[in-house]
C-alpha positions in Angstrom: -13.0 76.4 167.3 -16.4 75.6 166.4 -17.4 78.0 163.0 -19.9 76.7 160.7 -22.6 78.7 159.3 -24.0 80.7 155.7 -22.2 83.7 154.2 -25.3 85.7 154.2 -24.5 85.6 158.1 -20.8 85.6 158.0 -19.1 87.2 155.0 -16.1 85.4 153.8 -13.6 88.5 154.3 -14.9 88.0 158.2 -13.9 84.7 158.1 -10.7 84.9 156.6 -10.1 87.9 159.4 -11.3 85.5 161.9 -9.4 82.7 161.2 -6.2 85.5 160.7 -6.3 87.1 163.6 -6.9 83.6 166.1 -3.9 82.5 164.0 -5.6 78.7 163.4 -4.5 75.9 161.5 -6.9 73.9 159.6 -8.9 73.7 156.5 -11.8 75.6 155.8 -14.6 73.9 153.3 -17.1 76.7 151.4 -20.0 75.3 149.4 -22.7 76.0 146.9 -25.3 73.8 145.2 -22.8 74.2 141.9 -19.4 73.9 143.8 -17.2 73.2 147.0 -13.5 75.1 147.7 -11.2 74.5 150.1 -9.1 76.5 152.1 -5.7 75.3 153.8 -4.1 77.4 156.8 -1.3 77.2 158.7 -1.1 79.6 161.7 -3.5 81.6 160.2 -1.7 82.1 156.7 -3.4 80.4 153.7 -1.4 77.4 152.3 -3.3 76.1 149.6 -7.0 76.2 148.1 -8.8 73.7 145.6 -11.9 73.7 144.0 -14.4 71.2 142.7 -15.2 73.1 139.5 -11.4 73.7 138.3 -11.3 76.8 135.5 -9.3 76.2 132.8 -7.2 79.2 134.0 -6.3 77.7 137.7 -4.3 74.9 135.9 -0.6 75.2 137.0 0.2 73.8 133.3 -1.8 76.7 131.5 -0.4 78.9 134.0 3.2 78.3 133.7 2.1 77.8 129.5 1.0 81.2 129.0 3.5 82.9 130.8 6.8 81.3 128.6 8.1 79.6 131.2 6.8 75.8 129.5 6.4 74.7 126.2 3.8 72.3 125.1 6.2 69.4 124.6 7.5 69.5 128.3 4.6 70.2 129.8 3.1 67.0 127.7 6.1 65.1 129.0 5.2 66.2 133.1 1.8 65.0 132.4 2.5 61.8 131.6 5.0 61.6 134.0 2.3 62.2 136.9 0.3 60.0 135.3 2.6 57.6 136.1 4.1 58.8 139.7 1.1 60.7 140.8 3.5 63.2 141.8 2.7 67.3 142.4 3.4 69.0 138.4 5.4 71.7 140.2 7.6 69.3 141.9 8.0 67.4 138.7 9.0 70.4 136.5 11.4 71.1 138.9 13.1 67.5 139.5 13.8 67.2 135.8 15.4 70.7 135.4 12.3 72.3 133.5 11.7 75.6 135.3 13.4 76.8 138.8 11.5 76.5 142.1 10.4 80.5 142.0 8.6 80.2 138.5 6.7 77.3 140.3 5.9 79.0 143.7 4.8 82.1 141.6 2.4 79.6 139.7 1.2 78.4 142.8 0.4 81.6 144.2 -1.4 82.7 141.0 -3.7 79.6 141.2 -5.0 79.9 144.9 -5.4 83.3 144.8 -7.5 83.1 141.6 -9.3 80.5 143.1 -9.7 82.4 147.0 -10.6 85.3 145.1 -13.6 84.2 143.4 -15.3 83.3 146.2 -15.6 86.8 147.6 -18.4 86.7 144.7 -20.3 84.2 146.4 -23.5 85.6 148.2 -24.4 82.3 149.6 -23.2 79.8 150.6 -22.2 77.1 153.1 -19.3 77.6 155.4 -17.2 75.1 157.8 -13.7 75.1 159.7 -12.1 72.2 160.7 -9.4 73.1 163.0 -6.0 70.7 162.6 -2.8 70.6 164.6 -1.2 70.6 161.7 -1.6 70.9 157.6 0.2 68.7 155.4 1.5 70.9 152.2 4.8 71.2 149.6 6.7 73.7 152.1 9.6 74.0 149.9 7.1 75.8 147.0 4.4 77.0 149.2 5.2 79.9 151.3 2.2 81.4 153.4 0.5 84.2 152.5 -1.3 86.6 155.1 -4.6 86.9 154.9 -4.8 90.8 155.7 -3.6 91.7 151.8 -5.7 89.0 150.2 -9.2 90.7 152.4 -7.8 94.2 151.4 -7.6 93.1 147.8 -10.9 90.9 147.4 -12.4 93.8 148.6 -11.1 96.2 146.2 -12.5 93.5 143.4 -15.9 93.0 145.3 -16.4 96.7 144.6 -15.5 96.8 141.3 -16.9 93.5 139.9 -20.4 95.5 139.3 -19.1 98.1 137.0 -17.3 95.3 135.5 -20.0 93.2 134.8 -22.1 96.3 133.6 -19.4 96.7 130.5 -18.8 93.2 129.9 -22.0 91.6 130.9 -21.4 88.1 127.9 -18.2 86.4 128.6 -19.2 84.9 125.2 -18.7 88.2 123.6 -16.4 89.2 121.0 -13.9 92.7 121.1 -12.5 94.0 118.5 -10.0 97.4 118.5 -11.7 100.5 117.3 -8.4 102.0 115.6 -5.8 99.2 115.5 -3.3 101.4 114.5 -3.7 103.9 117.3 -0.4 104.4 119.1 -0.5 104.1 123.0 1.9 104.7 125.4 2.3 102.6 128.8 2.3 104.2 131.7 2.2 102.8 135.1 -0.6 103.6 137.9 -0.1 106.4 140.1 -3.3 106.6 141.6 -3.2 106.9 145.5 -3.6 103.9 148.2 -7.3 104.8 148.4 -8.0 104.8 144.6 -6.2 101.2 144.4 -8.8 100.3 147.3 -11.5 101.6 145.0 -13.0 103.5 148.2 -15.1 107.1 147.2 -15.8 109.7 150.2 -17.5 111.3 147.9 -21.6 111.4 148.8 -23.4 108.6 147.6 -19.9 106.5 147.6 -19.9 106.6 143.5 -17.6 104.0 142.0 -15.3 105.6 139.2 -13.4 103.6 136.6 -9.2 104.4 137.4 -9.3 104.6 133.3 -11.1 108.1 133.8 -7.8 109.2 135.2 -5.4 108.1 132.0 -4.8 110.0 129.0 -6.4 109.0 126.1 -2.9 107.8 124.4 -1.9 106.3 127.6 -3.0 102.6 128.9 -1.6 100.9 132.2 0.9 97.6 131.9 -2.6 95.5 132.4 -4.3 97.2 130.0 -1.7 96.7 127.0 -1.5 93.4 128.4 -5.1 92.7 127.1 -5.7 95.2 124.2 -3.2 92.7 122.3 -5.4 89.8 122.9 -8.6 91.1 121.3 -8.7 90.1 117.8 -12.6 90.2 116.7 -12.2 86.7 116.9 -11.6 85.7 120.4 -14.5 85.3 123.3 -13.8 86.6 126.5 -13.8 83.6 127.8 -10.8 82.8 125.3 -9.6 85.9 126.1 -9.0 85.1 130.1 -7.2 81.9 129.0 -4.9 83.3 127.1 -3.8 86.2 129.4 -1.1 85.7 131.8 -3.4 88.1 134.4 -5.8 86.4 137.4 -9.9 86.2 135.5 -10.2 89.8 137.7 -7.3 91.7 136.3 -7.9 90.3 132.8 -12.0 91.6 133.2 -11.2 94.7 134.4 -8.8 95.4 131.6 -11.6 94.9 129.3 -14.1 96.8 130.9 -11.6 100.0 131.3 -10.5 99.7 127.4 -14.4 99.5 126.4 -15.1 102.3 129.1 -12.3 104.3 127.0 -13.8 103.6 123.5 -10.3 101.6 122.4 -12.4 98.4 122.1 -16.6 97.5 120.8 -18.2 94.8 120.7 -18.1 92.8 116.9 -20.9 92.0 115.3 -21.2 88.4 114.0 -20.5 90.1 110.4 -17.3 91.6 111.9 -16.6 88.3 113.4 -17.0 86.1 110.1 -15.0 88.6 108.1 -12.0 88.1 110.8 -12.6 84.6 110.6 -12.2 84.6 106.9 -9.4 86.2 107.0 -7.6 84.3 109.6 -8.7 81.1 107.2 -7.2 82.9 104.3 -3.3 83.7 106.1 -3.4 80.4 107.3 -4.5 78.4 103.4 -2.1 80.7 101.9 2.1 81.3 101.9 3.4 84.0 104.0 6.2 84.0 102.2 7.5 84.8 98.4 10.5 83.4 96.8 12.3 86.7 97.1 12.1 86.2 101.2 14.3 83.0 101.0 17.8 82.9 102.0 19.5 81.6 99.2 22.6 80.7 100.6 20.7 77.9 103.0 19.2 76.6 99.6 22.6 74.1 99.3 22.1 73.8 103.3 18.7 72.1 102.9 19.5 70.3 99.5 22.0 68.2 101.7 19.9 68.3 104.5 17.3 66.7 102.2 19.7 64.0 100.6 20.8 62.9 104.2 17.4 62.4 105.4 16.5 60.2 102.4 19.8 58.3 103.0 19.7 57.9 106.4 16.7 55.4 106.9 18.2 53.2 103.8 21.3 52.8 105.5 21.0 49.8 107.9 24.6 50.7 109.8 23.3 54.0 110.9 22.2 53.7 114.2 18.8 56.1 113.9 17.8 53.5 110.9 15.0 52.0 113.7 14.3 55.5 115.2 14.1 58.1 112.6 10.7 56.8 111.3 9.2 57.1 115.0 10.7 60.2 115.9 9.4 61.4 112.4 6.0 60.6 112.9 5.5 61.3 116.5 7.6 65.3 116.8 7.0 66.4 113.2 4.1 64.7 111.5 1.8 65.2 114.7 3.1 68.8 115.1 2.0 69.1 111.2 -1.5 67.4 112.2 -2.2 69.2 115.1 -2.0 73.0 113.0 -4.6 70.7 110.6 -7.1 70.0 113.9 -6.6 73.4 114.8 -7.9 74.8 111.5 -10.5 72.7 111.3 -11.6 73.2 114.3 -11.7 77.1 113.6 -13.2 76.6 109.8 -16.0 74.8 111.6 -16.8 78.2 114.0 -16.7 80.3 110.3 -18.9 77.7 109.1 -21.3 77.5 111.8 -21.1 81.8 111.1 -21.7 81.5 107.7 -24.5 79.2 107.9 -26.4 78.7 111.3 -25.2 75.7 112.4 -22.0 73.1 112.3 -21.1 71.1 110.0 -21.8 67.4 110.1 -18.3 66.4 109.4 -15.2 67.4 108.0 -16.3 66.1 104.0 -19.3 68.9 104.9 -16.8 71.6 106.1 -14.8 71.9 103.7 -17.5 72.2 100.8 -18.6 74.9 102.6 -15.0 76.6 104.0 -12.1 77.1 101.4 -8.6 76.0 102.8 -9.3 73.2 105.4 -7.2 70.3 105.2 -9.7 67.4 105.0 -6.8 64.8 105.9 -3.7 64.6 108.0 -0.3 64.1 107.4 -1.0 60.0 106.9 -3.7 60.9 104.3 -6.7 59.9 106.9 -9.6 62.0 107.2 -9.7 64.1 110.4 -13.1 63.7 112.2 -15.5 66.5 113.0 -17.9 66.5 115.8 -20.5 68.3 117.9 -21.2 67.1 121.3 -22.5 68.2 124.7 -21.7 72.2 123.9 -18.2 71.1 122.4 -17.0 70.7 119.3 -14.3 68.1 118.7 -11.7 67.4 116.3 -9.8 64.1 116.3 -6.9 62.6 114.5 -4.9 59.4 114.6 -1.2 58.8 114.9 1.1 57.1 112.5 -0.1 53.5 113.3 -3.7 54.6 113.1 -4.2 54.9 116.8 -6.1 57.4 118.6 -4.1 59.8 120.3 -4.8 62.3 123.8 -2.4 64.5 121.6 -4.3 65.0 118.8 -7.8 65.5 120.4 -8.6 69.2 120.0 -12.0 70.7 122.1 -13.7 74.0 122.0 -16.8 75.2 123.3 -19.6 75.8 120.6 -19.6 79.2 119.2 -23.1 80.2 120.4 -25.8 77.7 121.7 -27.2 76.0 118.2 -31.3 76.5 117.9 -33.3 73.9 116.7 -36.1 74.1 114.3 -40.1 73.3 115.0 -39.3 69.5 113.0 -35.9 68.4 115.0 -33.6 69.3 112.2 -31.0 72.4 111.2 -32.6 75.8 111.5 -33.3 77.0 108.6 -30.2 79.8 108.6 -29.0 81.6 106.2 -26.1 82.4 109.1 -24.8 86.1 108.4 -23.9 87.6 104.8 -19.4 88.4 104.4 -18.8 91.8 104.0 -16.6 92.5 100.9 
């Protein structure tokens, strides 16, 4: 089957129907000046997608991260193991016992439907279908999925992507709650098959928000979901990251809770106050002495005494490996809380004063509580480059380290002033 054209000619829910109801097998390849994204079918199911321009959020790691079901250390470990056997992630979680094949085929799922999904927002484009006799794919994690519930539901987000976008038009924007100690109840939807759809008989078609329908001390499951992720500090963009819902379920959380008045947008006075405060809990003890178990205190004095025993005792067989494990589990867990701080103290500074600092010796003039060395005593290193701002540290050798390389995206694009150099600021004045 020869099909090849542009979207404005062919939309891609026809082609999906298309390919669906002819039941064929083969890939189909949809590009843009900006990006290309494959399609896998089998029999008219879809197998498998990829895309040239990877979010963040499509990572299996991050996915399988954000939902519990992997810590950082283990999914550090499968990276490096596929570094070395170019083996799937999934398939290498599940060999060495980390999570079961469901929590992997659920992952998988999530990523190509995020990624299948976003095209519907395409409104041009390139379009070709290569037709195979057969698609090579992981058929023990990938089962197919029909194509009729994926049209149905990339329609429902087509129509409600513009009042979406109308609410939350900067994904760079910051939320914060308007009563943070409201009380809200969860409730799940009850809406009928058409209101799901987002379809209106009404004249004129009118799109209505579902949040219209709720009580105003009752959110959905979704809803909750997100409302716990805005802290006045976070972006949207940080915001979709973090949540365990596709970028469309997370988006149109947001845009119902600000339809609802339970979120606003923060000013960047709002923001630096949060960010002072956040750089305040973290510079200073949670805990008072009146908070300590006292009856571990002989517990760690022994604990103590054996660990300064242990590497001066040449019989004991973790003489050679304490030191390693030492610096590589603990010390780097220690110096990686420092990156992140600094990394965050550079955002407050940039708040505070219009721009970013030039290094760390700069920050921490300028920010109160940032660690200016790690646990070796070496200076952390501070730098802006190409939109990102990176933070680096060394191990216990010295060495540079993938581990300790932390990068964020700039707060907000930096201006430059008429002679080349720093604008002339003053940033934003703290509220007290």
């Amino acid at each position: 089957m020869a099909l090849e054209g542009t979207l404005l000619d062919f939309s891609f829910a026809d082609i999906l129907q298309l390919i669906s109801l002819q039941r064929k097998t083969g890939v189909l390849t949809l590009k843009t000046e900006e990006n290309l994204v494959t399609v896998s079918f089998l029999e008219g199911c879809i197998v498998g997608a990829s895309t040239l321009n990877q979010h963040p959020e499509d990572m299996i790691g991050l996915i399988l991260t954000k939902r519990g079901e992997v810590s950082e250390v283990e999914l550090e470990a499968a990276l490096r193991r596929q570094e070395e056997t170019l083996q799937r992630l999934g398939r290498i979680l599940i060999d060495h016992h980390v999570v079961p094949v469901d929590t992997v085929r659920i992952a998988l799922h999530q990523q190509i439907l995020q990624i299948v999904y976003r095209v519907f927002r395409w409104s041009d484009g390139e379009y070709h279908f290569s037709q195979e006799t057969d698609i090579d794919y992981d058929r023990d994690l990938m089962e197919p999925m029909a194509a009729d519930s994926i049209i149905m539901e990339g329609a429902r987000m087509t129509d409600e992507w513009p009042f979406i976008d109308q609410r939350i038009p900067d994904r760079e924007a910051v939320f914060l709650k308007v009563d943070p100690s409201r009380e809200l109840e969860v409730v799940a939807s009850t809406f009928d098959d058409f209101d799901e759809l987002g379809f209106s008989f009404e004249e004129g078609g009118s799109q209505k928000s579902t949040s219209e329908k709720i009580p105003d001390n009752q959110v959905t499951d979704n809803q909750m979901t997100v409302f716990q992720l805005v802290n006045g500090t976070n972006s949207i963009n940080e915001i979709i990251l973090e949540s365990t819902l596709v970028e469309f379920e997370t988006c149109k959380a947001l845009a119902d809770l600000r339809e609802r008045d339970l979120i606003r947008e923060a000013s960047q006075e709002e923001i630096a106050r949060e960010l002072r405060r956040e750089v305040k809990e973290v510079s200073t003890p949670s805990w008072s002495p009146a908070s300590l178990p006292w009856l571990a205190v002989p517990f760690l004095i022994l604990l103590g005494f054996s660990l300064m025993i242990i590497p001066r005792n040449p019989v004991n067989p973790g003489f050679k490996l304490r030191q390693n494990f030492w610096d590589r589990y603990v010390l780097q867990s220690v110096s990686w809380i420092g990156l992140d701080r600094v990394a965050r103290g550079a955002e407050t500074y940039f708040i505070l004063n219009g721009y970013y600092p030039d290094g760390v010796e700069e920050l921490v003039t300028g920010v109160p509580g940032i660690p200016p060395r790690d646990p070796w005593k070496r200076p952390y290193r501070l730098v802006t480059r190409g939109g990102k701002v990176l933070v680096t540290g060394s191990d216990g050798s010295g060495q540079p380290v993938q581990a300790l390389i932390l990068s964020r995206s700039l707060a907000w694009e930096e201006e430059i002033s008429a002679d080349g150099g720093r604008p002339a600021g003053p940033g934003v004045r703290l509220l007290e």
